[in-house]
N, C-alpha and C positions, 0 to 999 in steps of 0.2 A: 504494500500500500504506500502511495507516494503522500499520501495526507491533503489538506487542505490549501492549494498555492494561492498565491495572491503578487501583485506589484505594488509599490507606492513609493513614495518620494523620503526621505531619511529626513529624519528630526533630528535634535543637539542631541536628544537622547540616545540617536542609534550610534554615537562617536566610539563606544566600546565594540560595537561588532564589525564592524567597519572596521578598525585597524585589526582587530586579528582576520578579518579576511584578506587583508593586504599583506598578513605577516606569512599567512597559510598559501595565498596564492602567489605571492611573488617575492618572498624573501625580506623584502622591504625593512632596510637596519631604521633606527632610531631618526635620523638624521633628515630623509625623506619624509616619513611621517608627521615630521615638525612642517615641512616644507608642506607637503600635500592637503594637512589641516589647516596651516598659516593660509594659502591660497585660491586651496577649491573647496572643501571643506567650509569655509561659511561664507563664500561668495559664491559657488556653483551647483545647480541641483544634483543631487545624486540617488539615482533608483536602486530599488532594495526589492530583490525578488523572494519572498517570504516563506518556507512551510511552515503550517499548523503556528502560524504567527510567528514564526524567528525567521531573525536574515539568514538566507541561506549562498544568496550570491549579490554582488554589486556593481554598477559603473557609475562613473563621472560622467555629466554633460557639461562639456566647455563649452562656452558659447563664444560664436567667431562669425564673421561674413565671406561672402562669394563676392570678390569684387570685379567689376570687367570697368576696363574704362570708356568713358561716357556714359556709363549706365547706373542705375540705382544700385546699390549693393542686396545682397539677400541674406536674411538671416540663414544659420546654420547653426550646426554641434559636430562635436568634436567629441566622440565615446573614448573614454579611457579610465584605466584600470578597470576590465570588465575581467571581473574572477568568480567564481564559485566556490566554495570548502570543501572539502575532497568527500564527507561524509554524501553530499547533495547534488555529486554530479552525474552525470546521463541521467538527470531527469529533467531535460529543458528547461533550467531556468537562465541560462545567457539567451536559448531562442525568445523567451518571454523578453526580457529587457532588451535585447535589438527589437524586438516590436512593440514594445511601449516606447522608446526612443523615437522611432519611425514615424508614428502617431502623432510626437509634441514636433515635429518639424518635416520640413519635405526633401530640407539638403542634411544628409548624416553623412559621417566620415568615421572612418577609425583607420587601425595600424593595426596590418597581420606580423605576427613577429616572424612568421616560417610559413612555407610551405605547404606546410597540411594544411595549418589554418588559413591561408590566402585561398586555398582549394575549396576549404570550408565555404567561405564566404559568397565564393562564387556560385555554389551549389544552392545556397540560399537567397541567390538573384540580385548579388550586391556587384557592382562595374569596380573597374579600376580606375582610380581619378589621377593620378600622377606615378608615372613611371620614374625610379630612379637609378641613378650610375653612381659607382664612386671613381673620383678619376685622381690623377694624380697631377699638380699642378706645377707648371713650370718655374723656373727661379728666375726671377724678374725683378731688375731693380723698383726700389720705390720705402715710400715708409709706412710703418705700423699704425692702423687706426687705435685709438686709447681703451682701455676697458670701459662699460660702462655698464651702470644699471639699466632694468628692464624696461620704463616708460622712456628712457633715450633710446635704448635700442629698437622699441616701439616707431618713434616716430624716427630714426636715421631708415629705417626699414621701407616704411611706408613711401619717403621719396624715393627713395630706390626701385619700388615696385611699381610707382605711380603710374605706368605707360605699359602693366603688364597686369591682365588677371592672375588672380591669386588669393590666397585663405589671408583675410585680416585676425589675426589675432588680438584681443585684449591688450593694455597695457600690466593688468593683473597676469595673465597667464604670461605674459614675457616675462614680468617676476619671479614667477614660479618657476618656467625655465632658468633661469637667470641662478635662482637658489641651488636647483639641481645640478646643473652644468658646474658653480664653483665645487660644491661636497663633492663631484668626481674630478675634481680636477683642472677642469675650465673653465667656458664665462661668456660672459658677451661682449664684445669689440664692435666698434660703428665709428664714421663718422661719414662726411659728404659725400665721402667717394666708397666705400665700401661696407658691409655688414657682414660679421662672421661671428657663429655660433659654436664655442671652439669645445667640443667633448671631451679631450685630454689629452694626452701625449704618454705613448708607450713605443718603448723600441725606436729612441731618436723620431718618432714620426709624430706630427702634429694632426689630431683628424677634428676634421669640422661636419656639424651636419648640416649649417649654410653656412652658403659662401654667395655673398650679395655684390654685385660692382666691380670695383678694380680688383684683378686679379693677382698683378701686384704685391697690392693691400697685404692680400692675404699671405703671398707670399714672404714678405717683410713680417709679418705677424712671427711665422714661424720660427723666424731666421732670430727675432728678441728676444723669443721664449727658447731658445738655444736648442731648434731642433734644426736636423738635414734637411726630413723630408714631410711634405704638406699631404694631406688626403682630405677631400671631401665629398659627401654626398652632394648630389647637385641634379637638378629635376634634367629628365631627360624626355624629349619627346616621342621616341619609339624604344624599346627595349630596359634592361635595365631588370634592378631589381623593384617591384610592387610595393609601393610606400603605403598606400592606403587604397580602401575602396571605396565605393560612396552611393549612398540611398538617393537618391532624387534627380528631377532636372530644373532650368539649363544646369550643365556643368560647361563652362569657356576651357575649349582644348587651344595651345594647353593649357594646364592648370595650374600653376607654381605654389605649392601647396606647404613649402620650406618645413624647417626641423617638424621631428615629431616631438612627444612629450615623456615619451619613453626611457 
């Protein structure tokens, strides 16, 4: 007997089930959950798929826009940290929260981490919105954009973007990025000419998961923080590895759809 299911939205009071299902499904040290609760935790909705009245599984809805230029932007979300507890799984409760997700909006997105679950997704009638590559970036004179907090790298982004559809994100959720990327190691860099979202640096190598503008930039980035060599992921219009898929239409191909939240 699977018991009684249900979906609904988390209150201050679900704060206890909620992190041990981040602890249970994704390992999640101390340090992220500071971050996770600081930033989506009491400014983001988040669905709680129930049995017999306990959380049994969870996601985040980030909220973001579709932007094309000249045109109106469209709301969206952005699913993340969609887990289940191991006692509760194969009993569709992520199929229930991808469709009460589905429901509160028309554009949904999320990140397959692999494979099987990119395959997943497909199976369940979800497209692929931005295809990506990681490339390796050439050594090119120039100088280092400066670190910076989230709502600057918010808007050094934005002009950058300004002449190309793409996911707006928050100035909150660039924070939250912003928190994650330093506890592993990186951070956010911007200025007029370029935007990079730098993941950390392992094995002499600097990897970014965007790389915005002068190419450069980013080069020079790597070469301060005393690395050889640069890697980034970087949206690619055919091929690549499946960044995300996405619930609804229009979607503007392509779709620069930059870091994930992962």
């Amino acid at each position: 007997m699977t018991g009684l299911l249900s979906v609904r939205l988390a209150d201050p009071c679900d704060w206890p089930a909620a992190e041990a299902m981040l602890r249970a499904g994704f390992g999640d040290e101390d340090w992220f959950l500071h971050a996770f609760f600081d930033f989506v935790w009491q400014r983001c909705d988040t669905l709680l798929s129930l049995q017999d009245g306990v959380p049994a599984a969870m996601t985040a809805l980030l909220p973001c826009q579709v932007y094309q230029p000249g045109q109106a932007s469209l709301p969206a979300l952005y699913l993340y940290a969609l887990t289940t507890l191991p006692a509760h799984r194969g009993q569709g409760h992520a199929r229930r929260l991808l469709q009460a997700a589905q429901e509160r909006c028309e554009r949904v997105f999320l990140h397959a981490e692999d494979a099987p679950l990119h395959a997943l997704y497909l199976r369940l009638g979800w497209q692929d919105a931005m295809p990506a590559q990681r490339l390796s970036l050439p050594a090119m004179p120039g100088s280092a954009p400066p670190a910076v907090n989230g709502p600057a790298y918010f808007a050094a982004r934005e002009a950058l973007l300004r002449d190309i559809p793409h996911i707006v994100w928050d100035e909150n959720l660039c924070a939250f990025a912003c928190r994650m990327l330093a506890c592993e190691g990186g951070g956010l860099y911007a200025d007029t000419r370029a935007a990079c979202a730098v993941t950390g640096v392992q094995d002499d190598c600097l990897t970014l998961c965007e790389a915005l503008g002068d190419a450069s930039a980013a080069q020079a980035l790597a070469t301060q923080l005393g690395c050889g060599r640069l890697s980034a992921l970087v949206p690619s219009a055919q091929g690549g590895t499946a960044l995300a898929q996405a619930i609804g239409d229009p979607l503007p191909i392509p779709l620069h759809l930059g870091f994930d939240f992962d």
